[in-house]
N, CA, C and O atoms as a GROMACS GRO file, in nm:
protein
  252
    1UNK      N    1   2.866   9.010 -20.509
    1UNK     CA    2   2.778   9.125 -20.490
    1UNK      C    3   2.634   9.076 -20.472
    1UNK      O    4   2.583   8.994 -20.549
    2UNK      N    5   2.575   9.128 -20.372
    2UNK     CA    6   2.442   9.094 -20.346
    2UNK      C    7   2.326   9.131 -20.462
    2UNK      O    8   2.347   9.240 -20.516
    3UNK      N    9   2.240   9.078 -20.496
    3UNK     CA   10   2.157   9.134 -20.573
    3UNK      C   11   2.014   9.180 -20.477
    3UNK      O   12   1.994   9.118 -20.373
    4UNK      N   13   1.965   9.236 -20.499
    4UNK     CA   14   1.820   9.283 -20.440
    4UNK      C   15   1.709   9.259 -20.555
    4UNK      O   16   1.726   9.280 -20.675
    5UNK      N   17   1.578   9.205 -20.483
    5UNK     CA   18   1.469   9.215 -20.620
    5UNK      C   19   1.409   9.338 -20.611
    5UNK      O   20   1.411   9.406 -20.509
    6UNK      N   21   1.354   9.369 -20.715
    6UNK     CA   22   1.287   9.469 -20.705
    6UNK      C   23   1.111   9.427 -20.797
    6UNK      O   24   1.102   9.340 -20.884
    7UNK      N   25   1.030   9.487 -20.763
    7UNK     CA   26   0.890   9.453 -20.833
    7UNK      C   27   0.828   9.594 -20.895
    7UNK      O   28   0.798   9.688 -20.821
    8UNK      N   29   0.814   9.596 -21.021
    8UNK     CA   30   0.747   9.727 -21.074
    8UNK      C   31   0.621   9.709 -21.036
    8UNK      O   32   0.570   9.598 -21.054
    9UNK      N   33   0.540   9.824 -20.971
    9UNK     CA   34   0.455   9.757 -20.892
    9UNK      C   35   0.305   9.833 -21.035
    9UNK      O   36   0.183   9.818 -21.038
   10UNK      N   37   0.382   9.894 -21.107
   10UNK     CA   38   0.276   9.982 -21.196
   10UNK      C   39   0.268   9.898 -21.307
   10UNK      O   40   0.197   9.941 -21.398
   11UNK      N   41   0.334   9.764 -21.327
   11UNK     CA   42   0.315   9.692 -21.422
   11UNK      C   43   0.261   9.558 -21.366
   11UNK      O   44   0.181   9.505 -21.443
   12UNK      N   45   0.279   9.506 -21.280
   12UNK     CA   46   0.236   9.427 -21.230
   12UNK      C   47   0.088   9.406 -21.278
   12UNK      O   48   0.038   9.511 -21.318
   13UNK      N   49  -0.023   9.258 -21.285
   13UNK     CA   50  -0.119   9.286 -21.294
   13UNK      C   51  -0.176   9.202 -21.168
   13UNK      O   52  -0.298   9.215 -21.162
   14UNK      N   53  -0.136   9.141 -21.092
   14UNK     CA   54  -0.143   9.112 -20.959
   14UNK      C   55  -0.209   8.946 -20.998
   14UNK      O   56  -0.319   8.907 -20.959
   15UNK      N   57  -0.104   8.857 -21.092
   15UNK     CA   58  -0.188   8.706 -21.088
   15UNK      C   59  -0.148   8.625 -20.998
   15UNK      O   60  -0.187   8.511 -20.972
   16UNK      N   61  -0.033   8.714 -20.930
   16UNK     CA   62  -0.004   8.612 -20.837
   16UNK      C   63   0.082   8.464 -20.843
   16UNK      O   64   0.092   8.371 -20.763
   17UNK      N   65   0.137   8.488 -20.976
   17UNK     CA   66   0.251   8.361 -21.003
   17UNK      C   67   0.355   8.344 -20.922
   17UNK      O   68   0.392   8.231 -20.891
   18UNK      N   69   0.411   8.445 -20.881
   18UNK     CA   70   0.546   8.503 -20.792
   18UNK      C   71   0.472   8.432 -20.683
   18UNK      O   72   0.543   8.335 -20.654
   19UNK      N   73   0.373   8.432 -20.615
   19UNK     CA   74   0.344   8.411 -20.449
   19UNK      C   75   0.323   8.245 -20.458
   19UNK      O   76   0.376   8.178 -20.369
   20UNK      N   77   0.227   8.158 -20.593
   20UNK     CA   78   0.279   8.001 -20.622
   20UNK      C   79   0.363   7.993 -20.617
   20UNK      O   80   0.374   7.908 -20.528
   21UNK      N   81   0.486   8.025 -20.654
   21UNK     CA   82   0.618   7.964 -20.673
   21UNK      C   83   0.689   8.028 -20.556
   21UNK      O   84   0.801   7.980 -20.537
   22UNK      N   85   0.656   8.113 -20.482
   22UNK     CA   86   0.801   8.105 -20.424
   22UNK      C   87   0.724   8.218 -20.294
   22UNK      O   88   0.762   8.333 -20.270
   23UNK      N   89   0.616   8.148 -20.232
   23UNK     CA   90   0.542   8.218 -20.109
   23UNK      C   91   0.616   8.237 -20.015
   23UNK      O   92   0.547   8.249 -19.913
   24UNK      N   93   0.764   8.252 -19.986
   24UNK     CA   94   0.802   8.272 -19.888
   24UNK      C   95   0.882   8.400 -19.898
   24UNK      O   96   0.938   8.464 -19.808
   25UNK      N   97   0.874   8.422 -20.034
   25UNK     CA   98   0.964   8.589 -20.065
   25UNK      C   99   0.898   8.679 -20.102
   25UNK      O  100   0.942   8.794 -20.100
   26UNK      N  101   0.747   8.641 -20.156
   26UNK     CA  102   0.633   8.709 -20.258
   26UNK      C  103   0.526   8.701 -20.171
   26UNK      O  104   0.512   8.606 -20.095
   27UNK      N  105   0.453   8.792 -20.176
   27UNK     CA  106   0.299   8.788 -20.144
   27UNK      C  107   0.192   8.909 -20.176
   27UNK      O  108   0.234   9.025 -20.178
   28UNK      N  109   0.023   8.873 -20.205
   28UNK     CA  110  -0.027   9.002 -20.275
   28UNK      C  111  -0.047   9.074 -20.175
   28UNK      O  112  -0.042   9.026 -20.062
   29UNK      N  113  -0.072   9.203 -20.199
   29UNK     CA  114  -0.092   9.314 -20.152
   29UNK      C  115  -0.232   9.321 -20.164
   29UNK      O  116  -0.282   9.336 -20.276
   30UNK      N  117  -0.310   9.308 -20.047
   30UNK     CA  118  -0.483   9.243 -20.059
   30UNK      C  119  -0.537   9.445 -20.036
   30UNK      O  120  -0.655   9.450 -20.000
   31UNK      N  121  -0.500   9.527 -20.044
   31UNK     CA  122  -0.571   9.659 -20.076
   31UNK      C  123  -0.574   9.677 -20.221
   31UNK      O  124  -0.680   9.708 -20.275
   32UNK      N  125  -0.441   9.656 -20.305
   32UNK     CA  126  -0.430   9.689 -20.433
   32UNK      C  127  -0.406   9.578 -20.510
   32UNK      O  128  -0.378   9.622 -20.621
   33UNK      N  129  -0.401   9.459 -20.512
   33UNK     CA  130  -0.358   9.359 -20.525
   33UNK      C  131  -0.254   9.327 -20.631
   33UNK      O  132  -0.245   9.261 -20.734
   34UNK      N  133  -0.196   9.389 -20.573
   34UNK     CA  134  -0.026   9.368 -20.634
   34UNK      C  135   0.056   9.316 -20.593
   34UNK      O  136   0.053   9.314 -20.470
   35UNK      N  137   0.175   9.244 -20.656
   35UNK     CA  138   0.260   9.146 -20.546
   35UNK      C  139   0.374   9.251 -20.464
   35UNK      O  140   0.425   9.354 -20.507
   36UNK      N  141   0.392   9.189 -20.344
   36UNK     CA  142   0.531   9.225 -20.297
   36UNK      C  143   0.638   9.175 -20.217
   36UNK      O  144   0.678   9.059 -20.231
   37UNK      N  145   0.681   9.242 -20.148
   37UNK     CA  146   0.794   9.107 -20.100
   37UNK      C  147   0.801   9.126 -19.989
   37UNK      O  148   0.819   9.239 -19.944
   38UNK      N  149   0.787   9.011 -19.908
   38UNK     CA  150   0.785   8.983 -19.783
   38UNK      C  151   0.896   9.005 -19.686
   38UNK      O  152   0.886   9.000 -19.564
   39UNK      N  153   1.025   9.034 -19.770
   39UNK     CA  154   1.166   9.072 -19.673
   39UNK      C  155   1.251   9.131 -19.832
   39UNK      O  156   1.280   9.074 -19.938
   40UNK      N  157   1.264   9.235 -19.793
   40UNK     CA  158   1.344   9.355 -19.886
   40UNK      C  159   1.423   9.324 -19.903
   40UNK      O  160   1.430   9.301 -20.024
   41UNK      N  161   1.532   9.294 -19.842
   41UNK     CA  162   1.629   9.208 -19.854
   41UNK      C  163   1.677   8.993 -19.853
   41UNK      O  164   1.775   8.921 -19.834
   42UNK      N  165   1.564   8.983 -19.879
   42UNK     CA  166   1.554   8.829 -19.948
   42UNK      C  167   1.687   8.776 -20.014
   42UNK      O  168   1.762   8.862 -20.059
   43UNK      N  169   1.720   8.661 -20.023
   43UNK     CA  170   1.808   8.632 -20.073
   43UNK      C  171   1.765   8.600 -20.200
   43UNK      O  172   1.644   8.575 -20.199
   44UNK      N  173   1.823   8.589 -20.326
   44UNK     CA  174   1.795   8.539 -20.495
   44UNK      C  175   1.822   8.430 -20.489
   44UNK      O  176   1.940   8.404 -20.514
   45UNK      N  177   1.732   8.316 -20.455
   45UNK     CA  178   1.756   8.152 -20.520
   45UNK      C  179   1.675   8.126 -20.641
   45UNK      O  180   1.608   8.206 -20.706
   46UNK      N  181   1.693   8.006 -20.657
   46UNK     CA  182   1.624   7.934 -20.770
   46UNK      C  183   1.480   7.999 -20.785
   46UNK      O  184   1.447   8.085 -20.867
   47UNK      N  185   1.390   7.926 -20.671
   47UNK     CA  186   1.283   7.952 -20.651
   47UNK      C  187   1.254   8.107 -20.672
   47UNK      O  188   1.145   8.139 -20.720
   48UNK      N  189   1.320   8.178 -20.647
   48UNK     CA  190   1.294   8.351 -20.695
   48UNK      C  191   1.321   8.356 -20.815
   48UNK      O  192   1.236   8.415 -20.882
   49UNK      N  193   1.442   8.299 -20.892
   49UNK     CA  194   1.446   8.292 -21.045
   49UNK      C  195   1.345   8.248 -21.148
   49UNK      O  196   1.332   8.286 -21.265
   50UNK      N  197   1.264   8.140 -21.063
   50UNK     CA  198   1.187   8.061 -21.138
   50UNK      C  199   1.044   8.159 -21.153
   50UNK      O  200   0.959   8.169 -21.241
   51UNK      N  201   1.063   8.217 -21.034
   51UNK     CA  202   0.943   8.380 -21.044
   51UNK      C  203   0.920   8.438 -21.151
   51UNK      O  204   0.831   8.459 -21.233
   52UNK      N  205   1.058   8.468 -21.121
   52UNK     CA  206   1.052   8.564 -21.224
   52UNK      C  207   1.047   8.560 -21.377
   52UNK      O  208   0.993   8.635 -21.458
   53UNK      N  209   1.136   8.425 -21.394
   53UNK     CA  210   1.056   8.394 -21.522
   53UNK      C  211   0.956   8.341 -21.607
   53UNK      O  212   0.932   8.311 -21.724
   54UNK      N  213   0.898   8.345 -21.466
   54UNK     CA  214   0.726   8.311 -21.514
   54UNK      C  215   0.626   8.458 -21.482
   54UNK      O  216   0.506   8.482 -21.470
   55UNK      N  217   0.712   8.508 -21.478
   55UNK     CA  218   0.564   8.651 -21.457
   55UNK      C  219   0.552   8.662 -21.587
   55UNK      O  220   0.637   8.630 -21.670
   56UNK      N  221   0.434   8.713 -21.611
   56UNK     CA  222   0.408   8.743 -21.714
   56UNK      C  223   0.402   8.899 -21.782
   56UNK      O  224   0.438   8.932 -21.895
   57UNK      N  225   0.352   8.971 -21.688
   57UNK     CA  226   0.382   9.111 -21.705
   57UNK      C  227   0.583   9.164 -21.701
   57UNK      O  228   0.626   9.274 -21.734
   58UNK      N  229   0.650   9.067 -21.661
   58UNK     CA  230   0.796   9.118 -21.667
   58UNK      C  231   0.859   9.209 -21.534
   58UNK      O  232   0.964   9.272 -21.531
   59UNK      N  233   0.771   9.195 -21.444
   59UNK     CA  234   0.763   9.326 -21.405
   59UNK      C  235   0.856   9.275 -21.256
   59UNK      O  236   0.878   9.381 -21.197
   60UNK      N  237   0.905   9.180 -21.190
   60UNK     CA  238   0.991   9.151 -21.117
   60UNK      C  239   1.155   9.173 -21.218
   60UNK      O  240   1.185   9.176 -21.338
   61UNK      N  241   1.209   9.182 -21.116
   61UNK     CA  242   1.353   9.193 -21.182
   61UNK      C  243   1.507   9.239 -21.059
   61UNK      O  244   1.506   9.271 -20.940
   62UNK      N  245   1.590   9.225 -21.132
   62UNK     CA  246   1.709   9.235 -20.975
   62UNK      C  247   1.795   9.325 -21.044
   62UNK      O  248   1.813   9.343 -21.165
   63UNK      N  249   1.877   9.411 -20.876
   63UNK     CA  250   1.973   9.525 -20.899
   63UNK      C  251   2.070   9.443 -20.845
   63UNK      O  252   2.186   9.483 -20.835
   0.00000   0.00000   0.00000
């Protein structure tokens, strides 16, 4: 089963850890500066795992 990420975008505080580690799935949102994702349907590797467990707000996560 595929997983999808998803980003709470109201928790987010926009440091931008997600877009170091893994700039090819993540990037900020330069109006509000919040992260988001560059292809909705991205695949979940390492490098997205490793995202996510470095955000600090919690606020990435997968369905």
């Amino acid at each position: 089963m595929k997983k999808f990420i998803i980003i709470d975008v109201y928790e987010c505080n926009g440091c931008g850890s997600c877009v170091e580690i893994c700039p090819e799935v993540f990037a900020m949102d330069e109006s509000d500066e919040k992260a988001i994702l560059l292809d909705s349907d991205a695949e979940v590797t390492d490098k997205v795992e490793e995202a996510v467990a470095y955000c600090p707000q919690k606020c990435i996560s997968f369905d």
